[in-house]
Residue frames relative to the residue before (quaternion, step in Angstrom):
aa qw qx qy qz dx dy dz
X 1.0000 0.0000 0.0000 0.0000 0.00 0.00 0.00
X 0.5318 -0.6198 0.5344 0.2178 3.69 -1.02 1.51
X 0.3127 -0.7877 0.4866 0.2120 3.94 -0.30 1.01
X 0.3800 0.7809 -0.3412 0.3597 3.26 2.35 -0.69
X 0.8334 0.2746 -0.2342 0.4186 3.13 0.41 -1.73
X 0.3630 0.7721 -0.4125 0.3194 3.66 0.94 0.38
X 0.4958 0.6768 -0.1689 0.5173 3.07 1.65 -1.78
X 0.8753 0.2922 -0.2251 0.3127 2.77 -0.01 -1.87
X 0.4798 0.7323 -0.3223 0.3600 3.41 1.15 -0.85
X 0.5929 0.6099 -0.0606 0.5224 3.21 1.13 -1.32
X 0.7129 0.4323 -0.2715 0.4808 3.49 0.78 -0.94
X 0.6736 0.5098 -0.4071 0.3472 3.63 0.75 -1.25
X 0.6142 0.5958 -0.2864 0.4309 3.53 1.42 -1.13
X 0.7020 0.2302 -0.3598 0.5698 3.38 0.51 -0.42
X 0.7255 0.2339 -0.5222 0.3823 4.27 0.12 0.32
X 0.3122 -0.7351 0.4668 0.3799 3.58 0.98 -0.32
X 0.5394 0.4323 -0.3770 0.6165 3.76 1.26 1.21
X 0.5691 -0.5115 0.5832 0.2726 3.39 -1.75 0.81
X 0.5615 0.7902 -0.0655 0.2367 2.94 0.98 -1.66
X 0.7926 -0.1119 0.0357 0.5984 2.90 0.47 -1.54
X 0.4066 0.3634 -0.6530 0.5256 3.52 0.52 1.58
X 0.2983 0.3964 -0.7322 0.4667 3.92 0.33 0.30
X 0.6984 0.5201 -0.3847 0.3061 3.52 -0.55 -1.39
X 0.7141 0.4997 -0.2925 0.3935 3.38 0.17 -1.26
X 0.7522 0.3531 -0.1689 0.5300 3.72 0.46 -1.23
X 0.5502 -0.6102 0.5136 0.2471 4.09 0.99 -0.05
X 0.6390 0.5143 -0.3722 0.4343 3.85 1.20 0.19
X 0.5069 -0.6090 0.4538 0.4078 3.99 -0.76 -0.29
X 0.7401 -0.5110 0.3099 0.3084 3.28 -0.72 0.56
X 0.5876 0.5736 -0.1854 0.5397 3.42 1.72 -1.01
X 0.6382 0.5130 -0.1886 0.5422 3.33 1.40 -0.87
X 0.2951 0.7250 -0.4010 0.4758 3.73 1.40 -0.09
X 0.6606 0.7477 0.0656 -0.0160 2.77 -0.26 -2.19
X 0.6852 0.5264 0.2156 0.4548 1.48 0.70 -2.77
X 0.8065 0.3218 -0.1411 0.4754 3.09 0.85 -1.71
X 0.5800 0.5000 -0.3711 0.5253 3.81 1.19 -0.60
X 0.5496 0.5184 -0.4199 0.5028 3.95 0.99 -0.08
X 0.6564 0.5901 -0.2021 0.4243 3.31 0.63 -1.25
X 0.8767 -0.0384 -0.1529 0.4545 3.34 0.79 -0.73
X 0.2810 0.6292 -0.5915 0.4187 3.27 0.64 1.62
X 0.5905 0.5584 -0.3042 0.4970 3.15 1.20 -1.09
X 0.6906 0.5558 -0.2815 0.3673 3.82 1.08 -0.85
X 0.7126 0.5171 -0.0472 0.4718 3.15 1.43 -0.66
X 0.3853 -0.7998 0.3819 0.2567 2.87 1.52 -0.74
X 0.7185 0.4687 -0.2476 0.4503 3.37 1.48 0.09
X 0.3437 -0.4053 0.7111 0.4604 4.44 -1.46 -0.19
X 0.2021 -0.6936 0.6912 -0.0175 2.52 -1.53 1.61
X 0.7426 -0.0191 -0.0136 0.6693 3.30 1.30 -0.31
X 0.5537 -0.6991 0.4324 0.1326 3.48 -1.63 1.26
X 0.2154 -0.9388 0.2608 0.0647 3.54 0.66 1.02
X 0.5053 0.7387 -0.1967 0.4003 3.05 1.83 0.22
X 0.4389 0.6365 -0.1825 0.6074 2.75 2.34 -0.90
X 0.1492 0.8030 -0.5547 -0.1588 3.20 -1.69 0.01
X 0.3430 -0.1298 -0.9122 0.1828 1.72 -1.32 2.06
X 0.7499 -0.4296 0.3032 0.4014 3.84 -1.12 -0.19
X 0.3294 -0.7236 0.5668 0.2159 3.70 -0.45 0.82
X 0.3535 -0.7555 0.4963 0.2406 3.27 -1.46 0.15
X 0.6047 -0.5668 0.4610 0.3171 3.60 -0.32 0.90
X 0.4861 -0.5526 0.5079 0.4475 3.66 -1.28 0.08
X 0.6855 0.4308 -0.3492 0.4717 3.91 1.33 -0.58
X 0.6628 0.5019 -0.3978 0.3880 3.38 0.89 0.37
X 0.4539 0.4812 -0.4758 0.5797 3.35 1.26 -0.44
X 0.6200 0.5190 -0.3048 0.5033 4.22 0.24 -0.86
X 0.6136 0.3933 -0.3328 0.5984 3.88 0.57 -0.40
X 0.6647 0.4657 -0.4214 0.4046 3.71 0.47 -1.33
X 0.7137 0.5488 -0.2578 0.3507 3.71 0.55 -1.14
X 0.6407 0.4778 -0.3086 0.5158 3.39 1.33 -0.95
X 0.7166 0.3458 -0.4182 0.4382 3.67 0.86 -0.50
X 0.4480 0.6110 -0.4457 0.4768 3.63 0.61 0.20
X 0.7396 0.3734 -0.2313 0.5100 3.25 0.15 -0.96
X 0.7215 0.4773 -0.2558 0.4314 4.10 0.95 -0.61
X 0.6325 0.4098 -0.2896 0.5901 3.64 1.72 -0.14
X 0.6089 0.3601 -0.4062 0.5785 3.75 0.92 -0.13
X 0.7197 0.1542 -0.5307 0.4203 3.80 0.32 0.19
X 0.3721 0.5556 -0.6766 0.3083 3.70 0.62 0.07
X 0.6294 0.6133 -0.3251 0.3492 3.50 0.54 -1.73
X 0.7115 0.4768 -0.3336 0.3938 3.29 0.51 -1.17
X 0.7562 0.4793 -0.2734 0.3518 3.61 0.48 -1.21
X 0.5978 0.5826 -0.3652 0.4122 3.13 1.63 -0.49
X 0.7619 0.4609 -0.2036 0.4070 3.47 1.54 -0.32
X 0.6038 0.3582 -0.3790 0.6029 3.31 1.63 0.37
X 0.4248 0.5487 -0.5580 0.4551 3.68 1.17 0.65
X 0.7181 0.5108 -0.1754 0.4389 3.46 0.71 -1.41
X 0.8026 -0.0106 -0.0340 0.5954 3.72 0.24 -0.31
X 0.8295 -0.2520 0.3435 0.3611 3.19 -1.67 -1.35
X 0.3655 -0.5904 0.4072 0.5933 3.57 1.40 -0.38
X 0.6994 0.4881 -0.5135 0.0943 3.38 -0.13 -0.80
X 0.6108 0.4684 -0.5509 0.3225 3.46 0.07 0.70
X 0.2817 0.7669 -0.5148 0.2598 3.38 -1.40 -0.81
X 0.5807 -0.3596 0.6639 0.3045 2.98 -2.16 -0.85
X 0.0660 0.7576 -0.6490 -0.0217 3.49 -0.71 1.27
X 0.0475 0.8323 -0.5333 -0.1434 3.74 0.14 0.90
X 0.4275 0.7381 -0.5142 -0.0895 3.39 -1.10 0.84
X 0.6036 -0.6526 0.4113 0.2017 3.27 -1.66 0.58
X 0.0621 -0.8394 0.5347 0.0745 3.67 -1.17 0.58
X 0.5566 -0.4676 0.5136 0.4558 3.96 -1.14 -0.17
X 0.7207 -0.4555 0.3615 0.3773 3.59 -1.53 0.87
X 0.7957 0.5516 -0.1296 0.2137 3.58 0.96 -1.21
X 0.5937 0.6061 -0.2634 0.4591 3.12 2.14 -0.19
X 0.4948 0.5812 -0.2783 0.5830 2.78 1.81 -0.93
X 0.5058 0.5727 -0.5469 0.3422 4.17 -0.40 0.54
X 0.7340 0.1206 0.1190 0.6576 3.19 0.88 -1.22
X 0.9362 0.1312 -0.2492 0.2105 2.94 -1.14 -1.37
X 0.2702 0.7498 -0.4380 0.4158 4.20 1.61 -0.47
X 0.7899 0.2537 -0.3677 0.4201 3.39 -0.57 -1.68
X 0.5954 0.4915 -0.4735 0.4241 3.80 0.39 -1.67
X 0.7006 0.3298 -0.4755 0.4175 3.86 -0.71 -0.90
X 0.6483 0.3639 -0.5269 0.4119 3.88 -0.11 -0.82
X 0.7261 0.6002 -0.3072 0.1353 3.31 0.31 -1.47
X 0.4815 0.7404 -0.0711 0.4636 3.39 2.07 -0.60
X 0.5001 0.6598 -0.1363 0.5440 2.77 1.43 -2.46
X 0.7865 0.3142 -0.2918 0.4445 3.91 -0.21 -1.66
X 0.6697 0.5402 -0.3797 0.3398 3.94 0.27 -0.79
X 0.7194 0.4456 -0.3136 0.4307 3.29 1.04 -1.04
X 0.6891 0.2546 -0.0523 0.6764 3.63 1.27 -1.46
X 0.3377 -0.7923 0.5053 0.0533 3.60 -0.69 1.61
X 0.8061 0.3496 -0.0575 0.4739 2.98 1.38 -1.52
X 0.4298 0.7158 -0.3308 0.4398 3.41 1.91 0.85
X 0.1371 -0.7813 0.6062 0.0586 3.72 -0.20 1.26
X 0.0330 -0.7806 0.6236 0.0258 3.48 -0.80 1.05
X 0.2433 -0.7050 0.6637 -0.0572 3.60 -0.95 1.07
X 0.1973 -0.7583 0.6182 -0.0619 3.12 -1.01 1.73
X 0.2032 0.7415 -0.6319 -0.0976 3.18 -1.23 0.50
X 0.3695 -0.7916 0.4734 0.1126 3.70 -1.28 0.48
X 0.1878 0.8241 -0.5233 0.1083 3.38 -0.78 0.96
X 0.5610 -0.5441 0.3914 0.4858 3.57 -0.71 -1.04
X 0.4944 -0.7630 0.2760 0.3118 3.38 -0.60 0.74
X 0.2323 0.6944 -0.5078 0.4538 3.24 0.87 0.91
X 0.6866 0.4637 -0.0467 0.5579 3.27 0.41 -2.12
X 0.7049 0.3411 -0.3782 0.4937 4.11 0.40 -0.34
X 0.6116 0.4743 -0.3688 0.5147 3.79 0.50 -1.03
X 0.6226 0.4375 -0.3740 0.5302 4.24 0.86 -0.22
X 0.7440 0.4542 -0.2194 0.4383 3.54 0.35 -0.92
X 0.4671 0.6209 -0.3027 0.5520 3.71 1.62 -0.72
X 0.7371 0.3921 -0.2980 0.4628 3.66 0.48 -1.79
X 0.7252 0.4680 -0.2743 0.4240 3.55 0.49 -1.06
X 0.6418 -0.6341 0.3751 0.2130 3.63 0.65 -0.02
X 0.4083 0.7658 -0.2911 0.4026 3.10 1.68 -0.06
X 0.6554 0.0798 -0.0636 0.7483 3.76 1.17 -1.04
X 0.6377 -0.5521 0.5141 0.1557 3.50 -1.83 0.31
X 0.6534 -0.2740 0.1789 0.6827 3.25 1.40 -1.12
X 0.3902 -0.6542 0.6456 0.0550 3.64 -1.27 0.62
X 0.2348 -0.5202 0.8152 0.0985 3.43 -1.65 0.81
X 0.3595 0.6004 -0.7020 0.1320 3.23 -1.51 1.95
X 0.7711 -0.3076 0.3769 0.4108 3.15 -1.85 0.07
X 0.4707 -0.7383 0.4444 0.1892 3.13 -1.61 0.16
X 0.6120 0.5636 -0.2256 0.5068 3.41 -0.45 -0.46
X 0.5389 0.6939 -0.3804 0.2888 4.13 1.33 0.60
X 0.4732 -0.4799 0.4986 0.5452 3.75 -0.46 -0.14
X 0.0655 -0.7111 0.6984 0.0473 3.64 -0.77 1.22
X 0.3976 -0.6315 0.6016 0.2852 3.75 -1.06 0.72
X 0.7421 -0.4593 0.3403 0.3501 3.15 -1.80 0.44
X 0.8389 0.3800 -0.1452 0.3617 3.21 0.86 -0.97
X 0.5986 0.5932 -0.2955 0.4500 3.09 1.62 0.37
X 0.3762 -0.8097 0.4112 0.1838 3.58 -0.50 0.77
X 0.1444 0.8602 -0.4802 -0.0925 4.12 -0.25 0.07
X 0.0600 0.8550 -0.5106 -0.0684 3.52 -0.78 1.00
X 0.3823 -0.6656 0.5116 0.3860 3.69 -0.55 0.91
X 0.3018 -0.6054 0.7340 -0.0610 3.16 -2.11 1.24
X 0.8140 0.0725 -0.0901 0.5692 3.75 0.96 -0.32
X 0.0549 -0.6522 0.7560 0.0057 3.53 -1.46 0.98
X 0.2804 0.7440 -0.6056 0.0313 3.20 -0.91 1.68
X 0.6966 -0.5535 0.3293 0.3161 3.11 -1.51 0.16
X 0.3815 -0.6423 0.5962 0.2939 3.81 -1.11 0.19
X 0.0237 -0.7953 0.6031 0.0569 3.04 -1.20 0.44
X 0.3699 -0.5553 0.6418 0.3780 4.06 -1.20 0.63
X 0.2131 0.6961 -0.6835 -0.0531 3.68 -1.80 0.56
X 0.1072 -0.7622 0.6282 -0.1134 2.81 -1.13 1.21
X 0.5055 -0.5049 0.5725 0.4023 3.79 -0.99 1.23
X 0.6400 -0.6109 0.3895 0.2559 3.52 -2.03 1.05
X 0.4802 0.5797 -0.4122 0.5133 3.75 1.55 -0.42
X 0.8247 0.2199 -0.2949 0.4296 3.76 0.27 -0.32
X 0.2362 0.8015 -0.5102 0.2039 3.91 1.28 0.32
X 0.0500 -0.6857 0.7254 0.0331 3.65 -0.71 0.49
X 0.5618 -0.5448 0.4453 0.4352 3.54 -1.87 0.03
X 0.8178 0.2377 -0.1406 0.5049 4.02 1.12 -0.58
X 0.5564 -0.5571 0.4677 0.4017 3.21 -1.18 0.82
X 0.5194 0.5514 -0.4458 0.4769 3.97 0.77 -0.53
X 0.7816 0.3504 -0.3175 0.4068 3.96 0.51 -0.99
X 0.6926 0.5250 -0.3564 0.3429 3.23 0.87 -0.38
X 0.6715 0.5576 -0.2643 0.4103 3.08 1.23 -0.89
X 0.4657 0.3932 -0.4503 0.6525 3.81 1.77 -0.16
X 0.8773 0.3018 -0.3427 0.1478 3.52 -0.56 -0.30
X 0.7534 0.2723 -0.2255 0.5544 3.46 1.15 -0.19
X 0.5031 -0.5432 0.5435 0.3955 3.61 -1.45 0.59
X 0.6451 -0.5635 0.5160 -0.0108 2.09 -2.71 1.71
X 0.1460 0.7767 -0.5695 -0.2261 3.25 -0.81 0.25
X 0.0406 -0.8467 0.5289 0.0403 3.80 -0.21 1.30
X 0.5388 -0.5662 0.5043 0.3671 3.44 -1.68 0.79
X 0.6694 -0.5760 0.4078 0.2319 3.12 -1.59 0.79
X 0.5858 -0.6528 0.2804 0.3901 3.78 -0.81 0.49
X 0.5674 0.6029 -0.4018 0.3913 3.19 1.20 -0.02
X 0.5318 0.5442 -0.3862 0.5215 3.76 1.24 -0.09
X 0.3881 -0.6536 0.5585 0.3321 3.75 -0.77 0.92
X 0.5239 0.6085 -0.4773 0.3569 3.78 0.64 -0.06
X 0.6674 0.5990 -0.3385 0.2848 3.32 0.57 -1.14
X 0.8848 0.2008 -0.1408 0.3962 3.32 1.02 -0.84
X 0.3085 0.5816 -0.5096 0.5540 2.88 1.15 1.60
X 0.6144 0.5419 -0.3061 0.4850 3.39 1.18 -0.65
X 0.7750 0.3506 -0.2136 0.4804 3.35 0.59 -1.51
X 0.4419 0.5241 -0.5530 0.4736 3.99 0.73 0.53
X 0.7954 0.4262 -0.3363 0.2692 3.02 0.38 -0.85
X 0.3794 0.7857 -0.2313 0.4303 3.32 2.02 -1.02
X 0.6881 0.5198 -0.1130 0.4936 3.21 0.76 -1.95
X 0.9174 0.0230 -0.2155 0.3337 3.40 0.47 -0.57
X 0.4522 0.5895 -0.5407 0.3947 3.08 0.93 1.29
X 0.3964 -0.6659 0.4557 0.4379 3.56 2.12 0.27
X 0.3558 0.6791 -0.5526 0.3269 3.58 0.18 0.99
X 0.1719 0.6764 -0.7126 0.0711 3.93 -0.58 0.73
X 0.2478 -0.6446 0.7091 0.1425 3.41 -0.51 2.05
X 0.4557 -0.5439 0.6106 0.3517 3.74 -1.90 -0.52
X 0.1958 -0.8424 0.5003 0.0418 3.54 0.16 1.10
X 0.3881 -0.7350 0.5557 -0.0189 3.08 -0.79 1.49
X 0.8014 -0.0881 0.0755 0.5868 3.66 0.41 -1.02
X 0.0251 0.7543 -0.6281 -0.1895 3.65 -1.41 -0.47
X 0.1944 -0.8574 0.4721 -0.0647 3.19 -1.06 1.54
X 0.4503 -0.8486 0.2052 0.1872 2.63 -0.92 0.29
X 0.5065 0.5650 -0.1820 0.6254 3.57 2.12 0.33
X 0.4954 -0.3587 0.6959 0.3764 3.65 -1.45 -0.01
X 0.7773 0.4064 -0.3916 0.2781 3.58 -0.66 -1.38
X 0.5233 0.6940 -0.2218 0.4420 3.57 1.28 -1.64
X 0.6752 0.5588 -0.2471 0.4133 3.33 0.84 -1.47
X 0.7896 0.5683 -0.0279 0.2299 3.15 0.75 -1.76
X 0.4926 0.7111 0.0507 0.4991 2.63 1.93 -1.27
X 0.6962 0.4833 -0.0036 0.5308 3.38 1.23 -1.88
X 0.6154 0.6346 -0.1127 0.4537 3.40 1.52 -0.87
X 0.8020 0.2532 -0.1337 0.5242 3.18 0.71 -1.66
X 0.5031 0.5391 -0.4898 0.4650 3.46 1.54 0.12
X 0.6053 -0.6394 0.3475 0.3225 3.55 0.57 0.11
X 0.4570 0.7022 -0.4682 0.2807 3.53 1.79 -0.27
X 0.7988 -0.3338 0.0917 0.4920 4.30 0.36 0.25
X 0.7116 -0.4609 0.3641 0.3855 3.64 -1.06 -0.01
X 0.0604 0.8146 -0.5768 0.0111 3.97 -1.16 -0.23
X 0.5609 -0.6879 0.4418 0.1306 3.50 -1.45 0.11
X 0.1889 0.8927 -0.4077 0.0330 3.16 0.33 0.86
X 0.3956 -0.5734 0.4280 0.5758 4.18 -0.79 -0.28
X 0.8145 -0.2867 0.3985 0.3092 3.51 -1.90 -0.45
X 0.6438 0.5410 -0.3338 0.4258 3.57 1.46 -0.27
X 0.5229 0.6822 -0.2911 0.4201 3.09 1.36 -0.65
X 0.7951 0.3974 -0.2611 0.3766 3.65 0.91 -0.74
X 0.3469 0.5830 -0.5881 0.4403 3.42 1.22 1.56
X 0.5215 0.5884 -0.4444 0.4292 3.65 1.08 -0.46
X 0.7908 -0.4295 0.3597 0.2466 2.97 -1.89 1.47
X 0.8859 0.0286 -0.1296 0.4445 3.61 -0.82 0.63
X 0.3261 0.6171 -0.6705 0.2517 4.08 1.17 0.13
X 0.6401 0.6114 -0.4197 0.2011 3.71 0.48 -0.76
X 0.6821 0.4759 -0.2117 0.5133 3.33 1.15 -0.27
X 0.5750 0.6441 -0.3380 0.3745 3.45 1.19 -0.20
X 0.2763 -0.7090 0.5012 0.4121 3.74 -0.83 -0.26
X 0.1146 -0.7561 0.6413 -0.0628 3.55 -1.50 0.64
X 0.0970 -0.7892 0.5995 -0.0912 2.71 -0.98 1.50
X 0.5006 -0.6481 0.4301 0.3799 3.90 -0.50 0.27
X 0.2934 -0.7791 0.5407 0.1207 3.37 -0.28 1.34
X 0.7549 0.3878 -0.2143 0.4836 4.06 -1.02 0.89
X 0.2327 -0.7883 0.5672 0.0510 3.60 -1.06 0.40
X 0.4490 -0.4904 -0.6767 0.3163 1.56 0.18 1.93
X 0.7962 -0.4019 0.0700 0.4468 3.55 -1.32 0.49
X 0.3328 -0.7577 0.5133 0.2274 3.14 -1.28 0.65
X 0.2575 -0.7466 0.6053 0.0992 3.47 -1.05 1.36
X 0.1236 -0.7074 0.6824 0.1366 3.68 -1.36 0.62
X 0.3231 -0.6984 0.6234 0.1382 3.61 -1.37 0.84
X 0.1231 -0.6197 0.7733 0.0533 3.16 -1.77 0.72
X 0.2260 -0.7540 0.6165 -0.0172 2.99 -1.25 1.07
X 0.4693 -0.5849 0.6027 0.2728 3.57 -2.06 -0.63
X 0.3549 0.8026 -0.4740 -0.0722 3.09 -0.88 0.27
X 0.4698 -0.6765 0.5659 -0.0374 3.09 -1.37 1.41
X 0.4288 -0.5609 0.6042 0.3696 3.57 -1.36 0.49
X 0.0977 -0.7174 0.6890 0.0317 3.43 -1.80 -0.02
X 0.4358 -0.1777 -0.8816 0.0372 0.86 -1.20 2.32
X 0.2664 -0.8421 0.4624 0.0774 3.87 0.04 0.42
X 0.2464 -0.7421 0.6023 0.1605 3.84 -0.24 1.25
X 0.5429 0.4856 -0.4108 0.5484 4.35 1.29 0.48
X 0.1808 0.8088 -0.4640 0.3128 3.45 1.57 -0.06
X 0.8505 0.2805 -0.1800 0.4070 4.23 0.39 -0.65
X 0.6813 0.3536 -0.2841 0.5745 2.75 1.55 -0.23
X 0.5331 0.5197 -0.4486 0.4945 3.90 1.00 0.11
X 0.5692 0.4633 -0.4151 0.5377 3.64 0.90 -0.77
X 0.7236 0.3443 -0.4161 0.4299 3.84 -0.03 -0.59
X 0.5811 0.5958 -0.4659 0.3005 3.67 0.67 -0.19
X 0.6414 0.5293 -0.1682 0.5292 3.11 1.18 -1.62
X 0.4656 0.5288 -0.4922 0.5112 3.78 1.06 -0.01
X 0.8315 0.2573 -0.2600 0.4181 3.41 -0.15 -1.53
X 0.5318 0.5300 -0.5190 0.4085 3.97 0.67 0.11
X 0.5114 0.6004 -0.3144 0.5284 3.68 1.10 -0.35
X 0.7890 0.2601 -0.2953 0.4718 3.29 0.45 -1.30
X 0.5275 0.6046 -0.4894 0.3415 3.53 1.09 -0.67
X 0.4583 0.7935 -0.3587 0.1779 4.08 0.99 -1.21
X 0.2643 -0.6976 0.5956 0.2979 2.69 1.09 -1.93
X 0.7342 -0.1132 0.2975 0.5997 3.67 -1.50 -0.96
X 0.8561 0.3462 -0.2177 0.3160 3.61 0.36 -0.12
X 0.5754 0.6050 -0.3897 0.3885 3.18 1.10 0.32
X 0.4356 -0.6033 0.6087 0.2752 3.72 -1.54 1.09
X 0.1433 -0.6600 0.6862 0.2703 3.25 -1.70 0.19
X 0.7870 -0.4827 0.3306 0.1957 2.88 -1.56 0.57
X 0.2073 -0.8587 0.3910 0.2585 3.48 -1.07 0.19
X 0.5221 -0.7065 0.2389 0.4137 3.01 -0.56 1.28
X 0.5558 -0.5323 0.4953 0.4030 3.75 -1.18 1.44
C-alpha cells in the first residue's frame, strides 16, 4: 500500500475538497482520484459516496480513514526509533478524569524538562474507551483504574497505591466511619466509574447501607457536593488537593484501609517501549509516598 495515497486521503478529510487537498499534497486534482481510485480498488471498498457534493464517506471509509491514521503515526514512529533513541516525536497518551488532578500534569510536566524535543498529547476519557483506543493504536498508553478486562496484547502496570478515605463536612463528623455512614446522606460515584465498586465491596461488607442521595460521576462533582454540605462520601487520597478538602473531616475508610491502584498501559510489543517506560517512571516519581516502581522489563 502507496503511504502517498494515505496522505492524500488524509488531506481531503482534513479540507473536505479533492480540490484543495490536490494543493496540499502538490498533485492535480485528477491525480486525487486517481489515487483514491487506486486504493479502493486495493481494498476492495467505496471510500467515498460520490453522489454527494462534496463526497461523503461511506461507513468503510470512515474505517479506511482511521486505519490510515493509525499507519502514518506508526510509520512516523518507526521512523523515529530508527533515527535516534525514540525519545522524541509525538507521545500521544490518554488517561481517566482522576489522574489528571494532580499527579498527570506533574509527570508530563517533568516528561518536557527531561525530553525537550518530546511532544506529548493528552487525551481524556473513561477507561473503557482508553484500553480500546490503546488496543487499536490510537493512544500509546493510557492512565486507568484497575481491576479491568486487560486484552492479551495489552500490558498494565500500577504507578499509584492509594488510600480511601470517608469525608464528611465538620457539621456531620461522627467518631466512626460506621456512625457516620448510618447517619448522614451518601453521596456515591456512579457504576460506571471503576471506583464505585471497589468502594461498595467494601460498604457491603462492613454491612453498611448509607441512604444515597445522588450518584456521580467525577472526583471533582464529588468534592464539590461535599464541601457544599449536601452529605458525606468516599473518595481516594487524590481528591484531597481539591479546593476546600482542607476543611473537611476524614477518616480512613475499610479495615484495614482500602487502597485503589492506577496503572499504565501500553500495547506489547511497542517500538515507544523507552520512552513509555520513562513515563511510567516519572508518574511513580510524580506519586510521591505512593507510587509503585516499575519492573525492570
Amino acid at each position: 500500500m502507496d503511504t502517498r495515497q494515505l496522505r492524500t486521503l488524509l488531506a481531503i478529510i482534513q479540507h473536505n475538497s479533492f480540490s484543495r487537498a490536490a494543493e496540499t499534497v502538490h498533485v492535480t486534482p485528477s491525480a486525487v482520484s486517481q489515487q483514491v481510485r487506486a486504493l479502493e480498488a486495493e481494498l476492495g471498498v467505496t471510500i467515498f459516496e460520490r453522489a454527494t457534493r462534496p463526497p461523503a464517506l461511506t461507513a468503510q471509509g470512515a474505517q479506511v480513514v482511521e486505519m490510515a491514521r493509525d499507519m502514518l503515526r506508526r510509520e512516523e514512529e518507526a521512523r523515529t526509533v530508527l533515527s535516534g533513541s525514540g525519545l522524541e516525536g509525538v507521545l500521544v497518551i490518554g488517561s481517566v478524569r482522576t489522574s489528571a488532578l494532580r499527579v498527570l500534569p506533574r509527570a508530563i510536566s517533568r516528561m518536557r524538562l527531561a525530553f525537550p524535543r518530546l511532544k506529548v498529547n493528552l487525551r481524556l476519557a473513561n477507561s473503557a474507551t482508553l484500553i480500546e483506543d490503546v488496543s487499536a493504536g490510537r493512544l500509546d498508553a493510557a492512565v486507568v483504574a484497575e481491576n479491568l478486562a486487560i486484552r492479551p496484547q495489552i500490558r498494565w502496570r500500577p504507578f499509584l497505591h492509594e488510600p480511601l478515605w470517608l469525608i464528611a463536612p465538620a457539621a456531620m463528623a461522627a467518631p466512626t466511619v460506621h456512625a457516620i455512614l448510618a447517619a448522614q446522606p451518601y453521596l456515591r460515584f456512579c457504576a460506571q466509574v471503576p471506583l464505585a465498586s471497589l468502594i461498595d465491596a467494601e460498604l457491603s461488607r462492613m454491612g453498611a447501607a448509607p441512604q444515597v442521595i445522588a450518584e456521580l460521576d467525577s472526583i471533582s462533582a464529588i468534592m464539590s457536593c461535599v464541601t457544599e454540605g449536601m452529605g458525606v462520601s468516599v473518595v481516594p487520597d487524590v481528591a484531597l488537593s481539591e479546593p476546600g478538602a482542607e476543611a473537611l473531616v476524614r477518616l480512613p475508610f475499610g479495615t484495614p484501609q482500602i487502597r485503589r491502584q492506577i496503572g499504565l498501559v501500553d500495547r506489547v510489543p511497542s517500538n515507544r517501549g523507552v520512552i513509555i517506560d520513562q513515563f511510567h517512571d516519572l508518574l511513580a516519581a510524580s506519586s510521591g509516598a505512593y507510587g509503585i516502581r516499575r519492573e525492570p522489563s
